[in-house]
C-alpha positions as CSV (number, residue, x, y, z in Angstrom):
1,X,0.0,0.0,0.0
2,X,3.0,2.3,0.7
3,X,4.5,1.5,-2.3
4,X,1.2,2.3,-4.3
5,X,0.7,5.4,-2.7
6,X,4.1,6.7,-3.1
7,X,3.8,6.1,-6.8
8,X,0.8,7.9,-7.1
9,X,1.7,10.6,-5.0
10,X,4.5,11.2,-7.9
11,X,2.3,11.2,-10.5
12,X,1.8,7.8,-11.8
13,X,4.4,5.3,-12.5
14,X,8.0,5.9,-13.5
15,X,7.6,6.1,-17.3
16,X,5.3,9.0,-16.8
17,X,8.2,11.5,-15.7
18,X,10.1,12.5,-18.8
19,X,13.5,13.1,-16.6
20,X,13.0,9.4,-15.2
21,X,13.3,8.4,-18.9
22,X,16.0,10.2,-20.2
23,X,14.3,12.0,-23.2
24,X,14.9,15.4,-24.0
25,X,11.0,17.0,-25.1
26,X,12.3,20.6,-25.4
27,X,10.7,23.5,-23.9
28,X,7.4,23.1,-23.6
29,X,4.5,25.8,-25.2
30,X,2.3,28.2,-22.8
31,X,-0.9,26.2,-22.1
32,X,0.2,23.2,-23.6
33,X,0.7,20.0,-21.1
34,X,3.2,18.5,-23.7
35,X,4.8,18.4,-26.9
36,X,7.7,20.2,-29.0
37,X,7.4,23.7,-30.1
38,X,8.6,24.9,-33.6
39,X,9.4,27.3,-35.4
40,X,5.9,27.6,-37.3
41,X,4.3,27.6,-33.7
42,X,6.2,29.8,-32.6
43,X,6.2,32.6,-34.9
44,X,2.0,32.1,-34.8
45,X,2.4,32.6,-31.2
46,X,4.0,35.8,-31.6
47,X,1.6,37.0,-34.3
48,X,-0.9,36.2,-31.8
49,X,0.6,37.8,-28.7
50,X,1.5,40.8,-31.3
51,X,-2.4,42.3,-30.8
52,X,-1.4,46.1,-32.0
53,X,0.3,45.3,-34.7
54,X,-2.0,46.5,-38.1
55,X,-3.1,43.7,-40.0
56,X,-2.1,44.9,-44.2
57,X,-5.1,43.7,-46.1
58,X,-4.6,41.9,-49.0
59,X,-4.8,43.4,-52.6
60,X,-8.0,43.2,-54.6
61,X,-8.3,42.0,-58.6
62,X,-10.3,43.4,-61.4
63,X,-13.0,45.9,-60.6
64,X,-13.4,45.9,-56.7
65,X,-9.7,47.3,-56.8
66,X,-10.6,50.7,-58.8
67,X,-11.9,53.1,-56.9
68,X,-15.8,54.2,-56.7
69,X,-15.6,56.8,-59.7
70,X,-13.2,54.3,-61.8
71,X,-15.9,51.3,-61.2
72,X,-18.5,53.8,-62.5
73,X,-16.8,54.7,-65.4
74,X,-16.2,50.8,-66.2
75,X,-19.5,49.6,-66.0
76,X,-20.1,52.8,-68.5
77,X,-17.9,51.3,-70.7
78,X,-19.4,47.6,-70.5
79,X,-22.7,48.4,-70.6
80,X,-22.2,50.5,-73.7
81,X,-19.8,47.5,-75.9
82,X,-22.9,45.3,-74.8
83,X,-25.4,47.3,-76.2
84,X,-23.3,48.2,-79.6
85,X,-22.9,44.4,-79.4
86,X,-26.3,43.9,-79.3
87,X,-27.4,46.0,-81.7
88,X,-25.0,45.1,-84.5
89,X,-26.3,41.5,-83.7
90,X,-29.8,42.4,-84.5
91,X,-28.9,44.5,-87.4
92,X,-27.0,41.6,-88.7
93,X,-29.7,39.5,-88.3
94,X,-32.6,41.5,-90.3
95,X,-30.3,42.1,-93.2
96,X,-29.6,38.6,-94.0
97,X,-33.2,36.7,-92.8
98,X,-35.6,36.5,-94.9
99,X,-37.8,39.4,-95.8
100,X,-40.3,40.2,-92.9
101,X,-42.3,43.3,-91.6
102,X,-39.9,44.1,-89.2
103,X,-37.0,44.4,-92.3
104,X,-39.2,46.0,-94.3
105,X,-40.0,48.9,-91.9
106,X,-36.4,49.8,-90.8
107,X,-34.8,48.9,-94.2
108,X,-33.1,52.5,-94.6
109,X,-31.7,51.8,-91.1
110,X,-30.2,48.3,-91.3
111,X,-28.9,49.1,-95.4
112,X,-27.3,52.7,-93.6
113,X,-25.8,49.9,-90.6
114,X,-24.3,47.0,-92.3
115,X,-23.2,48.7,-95.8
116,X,-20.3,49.5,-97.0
117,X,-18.7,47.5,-93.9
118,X,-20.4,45.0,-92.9
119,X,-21.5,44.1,-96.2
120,X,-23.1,39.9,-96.4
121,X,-23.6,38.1,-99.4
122,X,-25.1,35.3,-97.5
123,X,-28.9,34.9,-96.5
124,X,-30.2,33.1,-93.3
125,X,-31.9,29.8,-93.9
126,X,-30.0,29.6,-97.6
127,X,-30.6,28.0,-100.2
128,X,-33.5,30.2,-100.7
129,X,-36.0,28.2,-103.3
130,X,-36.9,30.3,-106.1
131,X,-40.1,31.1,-106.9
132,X,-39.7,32.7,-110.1
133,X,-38.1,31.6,-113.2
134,X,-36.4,34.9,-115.6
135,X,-35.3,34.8,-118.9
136,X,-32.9,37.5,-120.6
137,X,-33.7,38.2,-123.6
138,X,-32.8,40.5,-126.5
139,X,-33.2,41.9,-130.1
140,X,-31.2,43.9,-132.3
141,X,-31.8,46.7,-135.1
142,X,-29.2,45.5,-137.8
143,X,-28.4,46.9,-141.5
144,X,-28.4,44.2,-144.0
145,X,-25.5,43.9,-146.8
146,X,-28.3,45.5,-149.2
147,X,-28.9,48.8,-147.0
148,X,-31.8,47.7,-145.2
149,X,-32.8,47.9,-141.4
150,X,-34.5,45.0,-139.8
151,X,-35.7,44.7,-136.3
152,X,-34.6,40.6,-135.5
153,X,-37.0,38.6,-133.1
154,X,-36.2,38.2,-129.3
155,X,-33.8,35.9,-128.7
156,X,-33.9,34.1,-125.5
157,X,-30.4,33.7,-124.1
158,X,-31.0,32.2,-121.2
159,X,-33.0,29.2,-122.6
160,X,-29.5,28.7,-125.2
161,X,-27.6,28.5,-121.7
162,X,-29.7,26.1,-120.1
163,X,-29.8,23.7,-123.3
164,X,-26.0,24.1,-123.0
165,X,-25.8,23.2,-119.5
166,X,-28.5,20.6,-119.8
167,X,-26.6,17.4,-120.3
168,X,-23.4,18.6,-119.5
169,X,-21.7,16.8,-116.8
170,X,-19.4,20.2,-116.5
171,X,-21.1,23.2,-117.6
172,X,-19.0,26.2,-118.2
173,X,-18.8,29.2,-115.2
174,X,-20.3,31.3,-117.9
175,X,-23.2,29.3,-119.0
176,X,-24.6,28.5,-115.8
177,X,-23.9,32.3,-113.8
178,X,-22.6,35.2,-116.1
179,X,-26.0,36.5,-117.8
180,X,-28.4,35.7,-114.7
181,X,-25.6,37.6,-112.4
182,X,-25.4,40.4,-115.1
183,X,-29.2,40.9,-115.1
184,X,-29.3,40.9,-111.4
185,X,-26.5,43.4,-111.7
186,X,-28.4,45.6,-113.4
187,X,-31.8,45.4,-112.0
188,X,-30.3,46.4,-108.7
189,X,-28.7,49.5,-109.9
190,X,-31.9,50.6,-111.5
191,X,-35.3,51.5,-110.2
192,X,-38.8,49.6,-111.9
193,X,-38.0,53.0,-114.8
194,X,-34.8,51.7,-115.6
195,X,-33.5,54.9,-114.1
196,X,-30.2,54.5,-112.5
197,X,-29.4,54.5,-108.5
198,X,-26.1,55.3,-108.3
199,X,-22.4,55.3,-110.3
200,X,-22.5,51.8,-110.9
201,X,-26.0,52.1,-113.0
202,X,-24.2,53.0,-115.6
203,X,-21.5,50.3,-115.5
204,X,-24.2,47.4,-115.5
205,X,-25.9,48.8,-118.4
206,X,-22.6,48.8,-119.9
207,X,-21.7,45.3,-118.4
208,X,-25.2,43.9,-119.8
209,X,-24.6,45.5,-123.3
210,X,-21.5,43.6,-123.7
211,X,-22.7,40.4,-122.3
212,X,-25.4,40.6,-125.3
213,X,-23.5,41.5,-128.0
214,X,-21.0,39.2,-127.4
215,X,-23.5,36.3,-127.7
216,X,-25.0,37.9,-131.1
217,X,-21.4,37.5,-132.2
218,X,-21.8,34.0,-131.9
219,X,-25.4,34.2,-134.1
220,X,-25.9,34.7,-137.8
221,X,-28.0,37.9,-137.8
222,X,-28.4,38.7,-140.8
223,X,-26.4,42.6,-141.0
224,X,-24.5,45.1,-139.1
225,X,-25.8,45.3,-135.6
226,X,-26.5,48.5,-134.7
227,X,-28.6,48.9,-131.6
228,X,-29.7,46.5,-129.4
229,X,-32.7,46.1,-126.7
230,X,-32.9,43.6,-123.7
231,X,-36.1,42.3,-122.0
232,X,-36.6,40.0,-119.1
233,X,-39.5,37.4,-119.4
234,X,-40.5,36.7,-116.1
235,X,-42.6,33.5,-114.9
236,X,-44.1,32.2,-112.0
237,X,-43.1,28.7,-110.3
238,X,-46.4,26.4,-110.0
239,X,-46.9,26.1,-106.3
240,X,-47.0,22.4,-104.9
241,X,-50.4,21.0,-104.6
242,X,-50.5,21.2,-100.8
243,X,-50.3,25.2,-101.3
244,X,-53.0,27.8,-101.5
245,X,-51.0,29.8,-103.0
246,X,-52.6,31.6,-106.2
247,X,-50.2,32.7,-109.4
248,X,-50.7,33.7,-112.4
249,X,-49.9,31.7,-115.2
250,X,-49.2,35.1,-117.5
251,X,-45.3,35.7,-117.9
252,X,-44.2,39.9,-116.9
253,X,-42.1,41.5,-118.9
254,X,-39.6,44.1,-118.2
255,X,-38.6,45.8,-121.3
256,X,-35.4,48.3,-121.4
257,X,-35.1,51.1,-123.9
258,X,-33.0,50.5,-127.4
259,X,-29.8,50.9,-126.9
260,X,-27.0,52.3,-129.4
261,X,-24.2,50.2,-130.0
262,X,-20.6,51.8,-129.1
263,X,-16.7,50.4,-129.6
264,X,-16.5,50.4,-125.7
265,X,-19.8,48.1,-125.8
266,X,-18.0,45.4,-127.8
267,X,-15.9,42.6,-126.2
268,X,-12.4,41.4,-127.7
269,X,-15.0,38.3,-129.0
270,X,-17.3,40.7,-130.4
271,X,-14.9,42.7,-132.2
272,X,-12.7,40.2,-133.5
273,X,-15.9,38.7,-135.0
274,X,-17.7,41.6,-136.2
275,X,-21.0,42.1,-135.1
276,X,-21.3,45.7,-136.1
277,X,-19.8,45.2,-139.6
């Protein structure tokens, strides 16, 4: 019992004192019961018992860091890019969509927008399906060998380049695109009294007078050709038979005014073969 209560007097058996068993714990920290301190620990303790010492805040990124004014002057800036953003976006959008009442209404706005920069030659939902099927034709006023003038018939170029492309496994650039691009060329420099729009009005007219006398070049007809008018034959596509759609079966005509044949009308082709001679 003596024994017992001498131990416990001490504090519990002899491997419970660190001086009994010889190992070296180092200092020990303030409020702990055991245990190394280091460096790390240390230094926290200091920050710790440090209590009027400022504390540096830490540096802020972006936005939050400018001041009140800056901020104000940055959302400014965002909101406006967003809004120009916006804006081009839906310009953007009713120039190349198809046409709607919307488009219609602000066309002078979204033409004055997107064009000359922001020009597109694309529409939305392409291919669009045509509904209408044009022919360019044309006639000429020629002097025969014996001194006469003749007026020839129409001639429909546009049906000689589909029988050319008909069949053809590959039609020529030419054929298939150079009179139907010339036409819409022209038509779109020129209001519904062939009166031209702009500078290039006149280029078209000359660009569809050299597209025609060319291809008489390649004709027999008949004399000197001296003047030359183009018409378009337009007619409608028949609506499928699910469609209540209503055409009319009569072709429209847009007839230009005669035309007087110039050297500067007259392609290398032309000349070379002597359609006004």
């Amino acid at each position: 019992m003596d024994s017992y209560d001498e131990k416990a007097g001490t504090g519990g058996t002899q491997d419970a004192d660190p001086a009994r068993s010889g190992g070296n714990l180092g200092p020990l920290r303030p409020g702990s019961d055991c245990g190394p301190t280091s460096s790390a620990d240390a230094d926290a303790d200091a920050d710790a018992a440090d209590v009027g010492t400022p504390v540096r805040p830490r540096g802020r990124a972006g936005m939050a860091g400018l001041s009140f004014r800056s901020q104000i002057v940055a959302a400014l800036a965002l909101a406006l890019v967003g809004v120009t953003a916006l804006v081009h976006l839906g310009m953007v959008f009713l120039h190349v969509s198809p046409s709607n009442t919307v488009s219609k209404e602000h066309a002078a706005a979204v033409d004055a927008w997107i064009n000359p920069e922001f020009e597109q030659n694309w529409k939305l939902f392409a291919p669009n399906p045509l509904q209408q099927n044009v022919a360019v034709q044309a006639r000429a006023q020629i002097r025969t060998g014996s001194g006469q003038w003749r007026v020839t018939e129409w001639i429909d170029f546009t049906a000689r380049d589909a029988e050319e492309i008909r069949g053809s496994l590959l039609p020529s650039h030419t054929a298939q695109n150079q009179l139907r691009r010339g036409w819409d060329f022209y038509t779109g420099w020129h209001n519904d009294k062939n009166e031209s729009l702009g500078m290039r009005g006149d280029l078209s007219e000359r660009y569809v007078r050299r597209i025609v006398l060319e291809r008489m070049s390649a004709l027999d007809m008949g004399g000197a050709v001296h003047r030359v008018q183009v018409r378009s034959r337009t007619t409608w596509v028949k609506p499928p038979p699910w469609s209540k759609e209503k055409v009319t079966a009569a072709p429209a005509y847009r007839v230009l005014p005669w035309w007087t044949v110039t050297p500067a009308d007259l392609t290398k082709v032309a000349a070379e073969a002597g359609v006004t001679k």
